[in-house]
C-alpha positions as CSV (number, residue, x, y, z in Angstrom):
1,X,45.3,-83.3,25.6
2,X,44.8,-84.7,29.1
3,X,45.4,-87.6,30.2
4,X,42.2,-88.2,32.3
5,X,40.3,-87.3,28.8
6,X,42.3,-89.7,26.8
7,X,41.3,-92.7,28.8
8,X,37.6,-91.6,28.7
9,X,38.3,-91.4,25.3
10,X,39.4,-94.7,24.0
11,X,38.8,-96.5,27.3
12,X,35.5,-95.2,28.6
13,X,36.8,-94.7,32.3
14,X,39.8,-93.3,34.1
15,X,40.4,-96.3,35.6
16,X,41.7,-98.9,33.8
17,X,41.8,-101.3,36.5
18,X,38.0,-101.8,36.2
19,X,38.6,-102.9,32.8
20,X,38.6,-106.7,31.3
21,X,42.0,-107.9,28.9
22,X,39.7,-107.3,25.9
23,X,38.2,-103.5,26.5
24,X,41.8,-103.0,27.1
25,X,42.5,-104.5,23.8
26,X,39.7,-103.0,22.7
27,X,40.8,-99.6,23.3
28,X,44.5,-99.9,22.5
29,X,43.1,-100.7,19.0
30,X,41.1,-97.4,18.7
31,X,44.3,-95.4,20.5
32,X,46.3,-96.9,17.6
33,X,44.1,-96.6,14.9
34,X,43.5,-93.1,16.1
35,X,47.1,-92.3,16.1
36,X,47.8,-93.7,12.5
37,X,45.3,-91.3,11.2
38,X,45.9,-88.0,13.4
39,X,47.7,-85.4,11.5
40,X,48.6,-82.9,14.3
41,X,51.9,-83.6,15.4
42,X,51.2,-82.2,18.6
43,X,48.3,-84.6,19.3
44,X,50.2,-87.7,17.3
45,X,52.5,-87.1,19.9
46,X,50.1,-87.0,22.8
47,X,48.8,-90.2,21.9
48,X,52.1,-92.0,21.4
49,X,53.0,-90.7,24.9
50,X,49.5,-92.8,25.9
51,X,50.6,-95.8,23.7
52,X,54.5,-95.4,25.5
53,X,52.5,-95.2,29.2
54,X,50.0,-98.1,28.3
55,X,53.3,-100.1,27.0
56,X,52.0,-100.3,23.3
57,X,53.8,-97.9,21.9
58,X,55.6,-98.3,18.3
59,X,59.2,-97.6,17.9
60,X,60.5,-94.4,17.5
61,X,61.5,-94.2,13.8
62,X,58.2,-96.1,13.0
63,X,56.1,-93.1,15.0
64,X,58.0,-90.2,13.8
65,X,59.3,-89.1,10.6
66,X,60.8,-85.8,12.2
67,X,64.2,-86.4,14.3
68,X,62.7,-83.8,16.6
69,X,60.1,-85.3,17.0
70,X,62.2,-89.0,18.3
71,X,64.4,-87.1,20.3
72,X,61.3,-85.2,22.1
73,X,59.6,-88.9,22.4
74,X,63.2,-90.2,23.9
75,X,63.0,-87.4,26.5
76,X,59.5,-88.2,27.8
77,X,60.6,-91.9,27.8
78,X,63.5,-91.3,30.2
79,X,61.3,-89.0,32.4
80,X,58.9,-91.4,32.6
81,X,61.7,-94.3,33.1
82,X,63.2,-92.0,36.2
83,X,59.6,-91.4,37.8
84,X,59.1,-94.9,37.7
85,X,62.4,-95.9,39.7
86,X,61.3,-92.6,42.1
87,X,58.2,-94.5,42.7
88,X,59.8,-97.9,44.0
């Protein structure tokens, strides 16, 4: 999934700066809703990765059942984490 897509997707634009509080609500509830129903690890884990980026994501033993799964979901987290502290 790319990211660019994603935000179309639930967020009708790329850039969520143009957006008011509640079409940014309004979208985090569609990304989550979307993400309770998806089936596809892969993609469940695509979207989480949104929800971790957008800080709305669940916990990690809430979002995955598979320990692989967490520990993949901890690895993004900390890359993510580390690019952040790059950036300042």
């Amino acid at each position: 999934m790319d990211f660019d897509q994603l935000l179309v997707r639930f967020f009708n634009t790329e850039d969520l700066a143009t957006l008011s509080p509640a079409e940014v609500s309004d979208g985090l509830e569609r990304l989550r809703i979307e993400f309770g129903l998806e089936q596809d690890s892969g993609r469940r884990f695509a979207l989480w990765c949104l929800m971790y980026m957008l800080g709305a994501a669940p916990d990690l033993d809430v979002a995955f059942k598979d320990a692989g799964d967490r520990e993949a979901a901890r690895d993004f987290m900390d890359a993510i984490d580390r690019e952040m502290e790059e950036d300042d």
